[in-house]
N, C-alpha and C positions, 0 to 999 in steps of 0.2 A: 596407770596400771602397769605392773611390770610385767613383762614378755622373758617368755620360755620356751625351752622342746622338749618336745621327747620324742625321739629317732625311735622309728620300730627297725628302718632300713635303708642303711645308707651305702655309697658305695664309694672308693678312691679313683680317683683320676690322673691324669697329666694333664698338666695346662699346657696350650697350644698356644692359647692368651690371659693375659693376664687376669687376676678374677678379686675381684673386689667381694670380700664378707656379708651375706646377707641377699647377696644381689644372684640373678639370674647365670648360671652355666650352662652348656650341651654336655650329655657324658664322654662326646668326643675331646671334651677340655678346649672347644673353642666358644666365641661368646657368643650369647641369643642377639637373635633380631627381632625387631618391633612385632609384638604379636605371637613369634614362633616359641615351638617348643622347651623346655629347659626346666631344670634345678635349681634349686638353692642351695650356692658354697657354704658350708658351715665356718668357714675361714678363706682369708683371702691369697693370692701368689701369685707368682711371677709366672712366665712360661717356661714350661720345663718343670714346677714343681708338682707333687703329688699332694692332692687336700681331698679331705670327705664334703660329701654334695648325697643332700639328704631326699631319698626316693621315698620315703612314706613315713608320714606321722606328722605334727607340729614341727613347725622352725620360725624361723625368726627371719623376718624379712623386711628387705626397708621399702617401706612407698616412695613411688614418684609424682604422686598427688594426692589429694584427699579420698580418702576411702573409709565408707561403713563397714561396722563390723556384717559379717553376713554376705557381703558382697563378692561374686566369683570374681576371679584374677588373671589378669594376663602379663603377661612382662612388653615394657616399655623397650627401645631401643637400646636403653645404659642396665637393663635386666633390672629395673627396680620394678613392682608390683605395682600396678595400677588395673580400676575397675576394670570388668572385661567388655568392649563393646565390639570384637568380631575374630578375635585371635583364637588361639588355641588354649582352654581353660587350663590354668595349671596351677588352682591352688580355690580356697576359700578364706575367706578374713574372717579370726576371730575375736581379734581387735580393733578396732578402728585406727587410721591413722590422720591424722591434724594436715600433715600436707610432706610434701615433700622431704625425705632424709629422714622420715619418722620410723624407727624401730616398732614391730607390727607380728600380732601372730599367726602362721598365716599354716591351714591345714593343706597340703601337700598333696594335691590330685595325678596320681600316677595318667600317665599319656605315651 
């Protein structure tokens, strides 16, 4: 299945750290920790650069293991999605992913 977005609302930041595409942000531009809070870069950067990090609608997010579609989300320590088992919910799968590094649709739970 090929994976999409569609940003209702996104917002720019400064990277504090550097941020890998797809993967988990804070809007302070520094990077999530296991469980905690966080966005999805819609692109990646260095620190210091400005990139949009998608607050509501579909995005594209990479799993860090296998995931049903359906299934609520939390980010992993490397800010990749994985199922949610006690973190803070920040997203839903509307694709499934195979397993790790898998590109994934994933609906965007404001927090």
């Amino acid at each position: 299945m090929a994976v999409g977005e569609i940003t209702l609302l996104q917002e720019t930041i400064t990277l504090t750290a550097a941020a890998t595409q797809y993967r988990g942000i804070l809007l302070t531009g520094a990077a999530v920790s296991a469980a905690g809070a966080g966005y999805p870069a819609a692109t990646g950067g260095a620190i210091g650069d400005s990139i949009p990090v998608v607050l509501l609608g579909v995005a594209i997010g990479e799993a860090g293991a296998a995931v049903t579609a359906g299934a609520l989300l939390e980010f992993d320590s490397s800010g990749r999605y994985i199922t949610r088992s006690a973190g803070t919910i920040v997203g839903r799968a509307l694709s499934g992913a195979s397993g790790a590094g898998v590109q994934m649709e994933v609906f965007v739970i404001p927090h």
